[in-house]
N, CA, C and O atoms as a GROMACS GRO file, in nm:
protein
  268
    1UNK      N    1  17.429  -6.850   6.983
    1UNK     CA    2  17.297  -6.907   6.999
    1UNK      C    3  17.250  -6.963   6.865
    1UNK      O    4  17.294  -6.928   6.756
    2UNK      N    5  17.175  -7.037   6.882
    2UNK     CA    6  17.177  -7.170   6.745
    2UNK      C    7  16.992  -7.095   6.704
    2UNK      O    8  16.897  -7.068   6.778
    3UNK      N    9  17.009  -7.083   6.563
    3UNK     CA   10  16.854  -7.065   6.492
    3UNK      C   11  16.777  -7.123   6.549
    3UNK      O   12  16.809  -7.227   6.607
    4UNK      N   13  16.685  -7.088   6.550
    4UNK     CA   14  16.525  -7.177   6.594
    4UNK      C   15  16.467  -7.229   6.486
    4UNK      O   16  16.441  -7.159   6.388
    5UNK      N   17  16.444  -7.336   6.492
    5UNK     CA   18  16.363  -7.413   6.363
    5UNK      C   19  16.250  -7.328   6.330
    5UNK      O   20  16.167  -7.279   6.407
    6UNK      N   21  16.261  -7.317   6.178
    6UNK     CA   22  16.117  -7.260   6.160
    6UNK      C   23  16.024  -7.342   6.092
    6UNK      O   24  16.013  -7.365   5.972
    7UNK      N   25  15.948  -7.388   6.208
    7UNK     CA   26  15.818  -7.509   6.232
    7UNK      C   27  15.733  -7.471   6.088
    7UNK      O   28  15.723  -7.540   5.986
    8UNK      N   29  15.678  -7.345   6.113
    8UNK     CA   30  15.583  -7.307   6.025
    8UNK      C   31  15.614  -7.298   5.888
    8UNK      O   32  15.544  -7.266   5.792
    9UNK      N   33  15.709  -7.325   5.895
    9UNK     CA   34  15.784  -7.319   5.710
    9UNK      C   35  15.782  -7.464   5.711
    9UNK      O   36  15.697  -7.510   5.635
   10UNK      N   37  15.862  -7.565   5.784
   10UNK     CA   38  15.823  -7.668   5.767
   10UNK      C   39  15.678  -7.738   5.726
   10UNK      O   40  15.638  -7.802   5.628
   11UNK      N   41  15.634  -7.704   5.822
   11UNK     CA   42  15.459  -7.735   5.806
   11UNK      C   43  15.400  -7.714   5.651
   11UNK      O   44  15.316  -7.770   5.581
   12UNK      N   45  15.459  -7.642   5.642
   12UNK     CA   46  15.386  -7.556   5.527
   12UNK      C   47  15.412  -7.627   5.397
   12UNK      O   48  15.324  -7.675   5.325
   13UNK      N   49  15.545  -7.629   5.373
   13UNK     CA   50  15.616  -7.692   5.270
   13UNK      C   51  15.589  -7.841   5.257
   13UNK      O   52  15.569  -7.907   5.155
   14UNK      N   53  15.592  -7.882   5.391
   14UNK     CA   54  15.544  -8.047   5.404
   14UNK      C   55  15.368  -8.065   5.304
   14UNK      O   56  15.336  -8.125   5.202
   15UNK      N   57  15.304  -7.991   5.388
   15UNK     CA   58  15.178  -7.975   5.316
   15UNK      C   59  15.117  -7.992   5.184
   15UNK      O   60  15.025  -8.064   5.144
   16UNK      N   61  15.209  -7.889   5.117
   16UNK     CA   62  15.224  -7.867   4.988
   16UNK      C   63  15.285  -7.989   4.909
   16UNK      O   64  15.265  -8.020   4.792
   17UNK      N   65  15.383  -8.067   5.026
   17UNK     CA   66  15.398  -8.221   4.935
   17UNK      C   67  15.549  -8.227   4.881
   17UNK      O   68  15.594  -8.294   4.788
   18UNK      N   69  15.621  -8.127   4.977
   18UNK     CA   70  15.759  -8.114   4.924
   18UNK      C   71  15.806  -8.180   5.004
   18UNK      O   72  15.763  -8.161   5.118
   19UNK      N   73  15.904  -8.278   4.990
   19UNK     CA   74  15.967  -8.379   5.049
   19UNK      C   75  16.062  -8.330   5.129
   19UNK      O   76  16.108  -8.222   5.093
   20UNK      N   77  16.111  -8.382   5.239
   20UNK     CA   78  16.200  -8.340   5.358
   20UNK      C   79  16.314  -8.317   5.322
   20UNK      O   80  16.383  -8.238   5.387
   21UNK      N   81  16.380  -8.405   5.165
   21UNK     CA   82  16.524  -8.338   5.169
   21UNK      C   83  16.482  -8.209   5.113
   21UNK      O   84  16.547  -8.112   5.152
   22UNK      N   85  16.388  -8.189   5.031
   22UNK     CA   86  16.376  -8.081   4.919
   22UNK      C   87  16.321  -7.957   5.013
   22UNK      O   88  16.280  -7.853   4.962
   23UNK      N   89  16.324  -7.974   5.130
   23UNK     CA   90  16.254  -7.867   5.202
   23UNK      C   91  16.395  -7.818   5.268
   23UNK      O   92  16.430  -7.700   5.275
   24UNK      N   93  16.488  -7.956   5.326
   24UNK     CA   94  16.595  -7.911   5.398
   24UNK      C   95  16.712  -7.833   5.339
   24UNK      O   96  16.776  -7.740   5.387
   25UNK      N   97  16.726  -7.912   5.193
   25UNK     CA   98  16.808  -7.833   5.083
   25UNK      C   99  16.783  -7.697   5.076
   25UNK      O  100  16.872  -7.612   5.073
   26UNK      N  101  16.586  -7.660   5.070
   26UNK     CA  102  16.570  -7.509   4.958
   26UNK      C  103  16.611  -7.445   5.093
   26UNK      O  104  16.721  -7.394   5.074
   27UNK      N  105  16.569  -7.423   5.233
   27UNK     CA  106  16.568  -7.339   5.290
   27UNK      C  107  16.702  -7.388   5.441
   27UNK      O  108  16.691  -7.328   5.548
   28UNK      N  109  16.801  -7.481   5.425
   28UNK     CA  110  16.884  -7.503   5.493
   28UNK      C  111  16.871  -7.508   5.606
   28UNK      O  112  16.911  -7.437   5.699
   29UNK      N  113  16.768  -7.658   5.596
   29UNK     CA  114  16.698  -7.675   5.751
   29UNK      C  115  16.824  -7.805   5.767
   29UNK      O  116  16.858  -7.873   5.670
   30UNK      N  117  16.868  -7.818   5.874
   30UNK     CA  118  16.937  -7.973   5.905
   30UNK      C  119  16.842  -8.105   5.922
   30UNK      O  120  16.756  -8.114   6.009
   31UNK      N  121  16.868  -8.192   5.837
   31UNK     CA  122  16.808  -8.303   5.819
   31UNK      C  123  16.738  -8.359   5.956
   31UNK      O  124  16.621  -8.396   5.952
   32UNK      N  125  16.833  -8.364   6.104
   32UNK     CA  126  16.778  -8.442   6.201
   32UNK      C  127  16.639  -8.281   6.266
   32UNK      O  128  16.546  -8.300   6.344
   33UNK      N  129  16.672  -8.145   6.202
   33UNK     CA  130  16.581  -8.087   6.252
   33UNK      C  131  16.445  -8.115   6.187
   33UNK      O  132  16.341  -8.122   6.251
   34UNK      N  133  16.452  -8.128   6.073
   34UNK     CA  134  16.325  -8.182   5.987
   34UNK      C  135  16.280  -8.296   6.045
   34UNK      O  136  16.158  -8.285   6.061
   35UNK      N  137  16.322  -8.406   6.086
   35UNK     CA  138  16.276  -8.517   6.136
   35UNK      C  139  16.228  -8.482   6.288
   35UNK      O  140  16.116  -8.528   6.312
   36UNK      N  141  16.272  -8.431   6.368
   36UNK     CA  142  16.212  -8.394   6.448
   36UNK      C  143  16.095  -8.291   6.478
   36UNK      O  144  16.024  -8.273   6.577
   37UNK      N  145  16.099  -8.241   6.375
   37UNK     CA  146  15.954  -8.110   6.376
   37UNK      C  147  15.848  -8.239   6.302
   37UNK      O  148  15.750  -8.275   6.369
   38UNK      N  149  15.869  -8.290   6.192
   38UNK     CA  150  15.782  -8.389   6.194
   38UNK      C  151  15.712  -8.505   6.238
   38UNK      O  152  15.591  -8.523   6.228
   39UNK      N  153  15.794  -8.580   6.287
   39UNK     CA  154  15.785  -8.635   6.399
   39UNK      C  155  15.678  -8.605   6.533
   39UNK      O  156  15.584  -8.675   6.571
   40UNK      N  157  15.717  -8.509   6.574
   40UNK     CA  158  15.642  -8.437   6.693
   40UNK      C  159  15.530  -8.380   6.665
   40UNK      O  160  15.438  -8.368   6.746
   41UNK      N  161  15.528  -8.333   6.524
   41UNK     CA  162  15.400  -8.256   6.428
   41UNK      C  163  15.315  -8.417   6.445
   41UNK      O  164  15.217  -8.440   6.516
   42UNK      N  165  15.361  -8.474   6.390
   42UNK     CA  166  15.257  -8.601   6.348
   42UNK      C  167  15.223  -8.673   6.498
   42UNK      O  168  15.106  -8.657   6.534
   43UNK      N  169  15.307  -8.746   6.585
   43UNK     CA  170  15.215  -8.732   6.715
   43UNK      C  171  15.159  -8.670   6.784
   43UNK      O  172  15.096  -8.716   6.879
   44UNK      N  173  15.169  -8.494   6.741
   44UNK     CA  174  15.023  -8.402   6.822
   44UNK      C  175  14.986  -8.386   6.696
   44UNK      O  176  15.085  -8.340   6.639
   45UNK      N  177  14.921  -8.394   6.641
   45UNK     CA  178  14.829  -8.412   6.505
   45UNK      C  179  14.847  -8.229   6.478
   45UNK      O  180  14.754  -8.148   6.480
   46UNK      N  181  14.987  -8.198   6.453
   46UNK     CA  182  14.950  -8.032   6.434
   46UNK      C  183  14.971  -8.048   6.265
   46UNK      O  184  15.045  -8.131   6.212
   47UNK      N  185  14.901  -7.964   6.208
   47UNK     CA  186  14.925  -7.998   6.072
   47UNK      C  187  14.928  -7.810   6.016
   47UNK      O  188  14.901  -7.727   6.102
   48UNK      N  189  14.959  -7.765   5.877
   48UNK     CA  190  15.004  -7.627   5.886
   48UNK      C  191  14.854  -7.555   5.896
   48UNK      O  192  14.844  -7.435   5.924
   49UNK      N  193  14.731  -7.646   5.869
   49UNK     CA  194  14.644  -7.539   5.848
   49UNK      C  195  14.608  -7.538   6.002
   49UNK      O  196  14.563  -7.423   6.001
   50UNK      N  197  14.598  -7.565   6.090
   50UNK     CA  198  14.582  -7.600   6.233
   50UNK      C  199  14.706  -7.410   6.297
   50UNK      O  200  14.676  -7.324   6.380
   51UNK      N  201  14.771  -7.417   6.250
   51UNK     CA  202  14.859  -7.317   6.331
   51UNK      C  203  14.915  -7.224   6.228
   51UNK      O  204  15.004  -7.150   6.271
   52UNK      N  205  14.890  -7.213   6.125
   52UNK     CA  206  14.888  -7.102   5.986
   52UNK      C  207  14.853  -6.957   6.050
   52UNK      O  208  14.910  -6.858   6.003
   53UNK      N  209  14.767  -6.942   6.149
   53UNK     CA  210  14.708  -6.813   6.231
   53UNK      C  211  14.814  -6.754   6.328
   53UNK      O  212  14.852  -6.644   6.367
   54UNK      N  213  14.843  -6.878   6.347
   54UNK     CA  214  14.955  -6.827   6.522
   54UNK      C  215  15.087  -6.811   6.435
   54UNK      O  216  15.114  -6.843   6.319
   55UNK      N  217  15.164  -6.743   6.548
   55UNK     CA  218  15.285  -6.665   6.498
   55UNK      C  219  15.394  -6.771   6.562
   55UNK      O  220  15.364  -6.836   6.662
   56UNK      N  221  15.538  -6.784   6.491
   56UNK     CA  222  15.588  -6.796   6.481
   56UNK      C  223  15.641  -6.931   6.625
   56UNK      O  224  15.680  -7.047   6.611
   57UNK      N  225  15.625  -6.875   6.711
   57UNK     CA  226  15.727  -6.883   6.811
   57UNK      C  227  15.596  -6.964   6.901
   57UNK      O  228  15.597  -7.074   6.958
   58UNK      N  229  15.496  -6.870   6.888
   58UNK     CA  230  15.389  -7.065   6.953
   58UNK      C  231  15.371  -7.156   6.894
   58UNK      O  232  15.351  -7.261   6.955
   59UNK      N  233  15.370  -7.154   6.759
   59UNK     CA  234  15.387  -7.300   6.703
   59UNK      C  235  15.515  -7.359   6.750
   59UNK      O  236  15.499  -7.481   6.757
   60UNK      N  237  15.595  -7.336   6.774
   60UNK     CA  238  15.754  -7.367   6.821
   60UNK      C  239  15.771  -7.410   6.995
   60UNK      O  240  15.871  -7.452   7.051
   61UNK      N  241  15.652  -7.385   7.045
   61UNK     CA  242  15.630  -7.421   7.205
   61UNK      C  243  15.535  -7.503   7.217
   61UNK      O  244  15.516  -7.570   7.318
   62UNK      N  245  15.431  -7.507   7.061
   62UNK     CA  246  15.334  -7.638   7.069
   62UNK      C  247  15.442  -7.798   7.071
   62UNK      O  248  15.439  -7.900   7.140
   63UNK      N  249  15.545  -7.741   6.934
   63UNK     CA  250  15.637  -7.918   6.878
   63UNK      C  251  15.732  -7.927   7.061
   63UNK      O  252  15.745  -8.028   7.129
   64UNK      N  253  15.774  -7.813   7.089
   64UNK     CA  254  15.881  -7.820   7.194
   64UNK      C  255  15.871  -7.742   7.332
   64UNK      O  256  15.952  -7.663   7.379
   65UNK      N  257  15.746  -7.787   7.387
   65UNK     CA  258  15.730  -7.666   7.517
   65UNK      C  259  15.827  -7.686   7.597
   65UNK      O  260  15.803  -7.627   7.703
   66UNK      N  261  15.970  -7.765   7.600
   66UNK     CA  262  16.074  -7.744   7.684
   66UNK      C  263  16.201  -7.649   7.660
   66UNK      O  264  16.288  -7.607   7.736
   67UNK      N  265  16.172  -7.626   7.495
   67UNK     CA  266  16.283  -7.546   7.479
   67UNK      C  267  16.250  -7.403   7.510
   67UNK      O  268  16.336  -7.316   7.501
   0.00000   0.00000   0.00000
């Protein structure tokens, strides 16, 4: 079974202004997964301070309620 993106680390790091390779490098996210959490972040306007409260795994059913 394949990791689950972790949205909220993304979010977070994006925020802060760290660039997508430098996020995918520090924490060994795959490049097309970064583009897709962003992506989907930016057409539902979720941004990290918006879902910083919720845990883990509903931010992860907000970017992808099919998976």
């Amino acid at each position: 079974m394949a990791k689950p993106i972790r949205v909220k680390l993304i979010l977070e790091r994006r925020q802060a202004g760290d660039s997508m390779h430098a996020i995918a490098s520090t924490y060994h996210i795959a490049k097309q997964s970064m583009v897709d959490v962003c992506k989907v972040a930016d057409s539902l306007q979720i941004t990290y301070d918006k879902v910083k409260n919720k845990p883990e795994h509903e931010v992860y059913r907000l970017l992808f309620p099919g998976k």
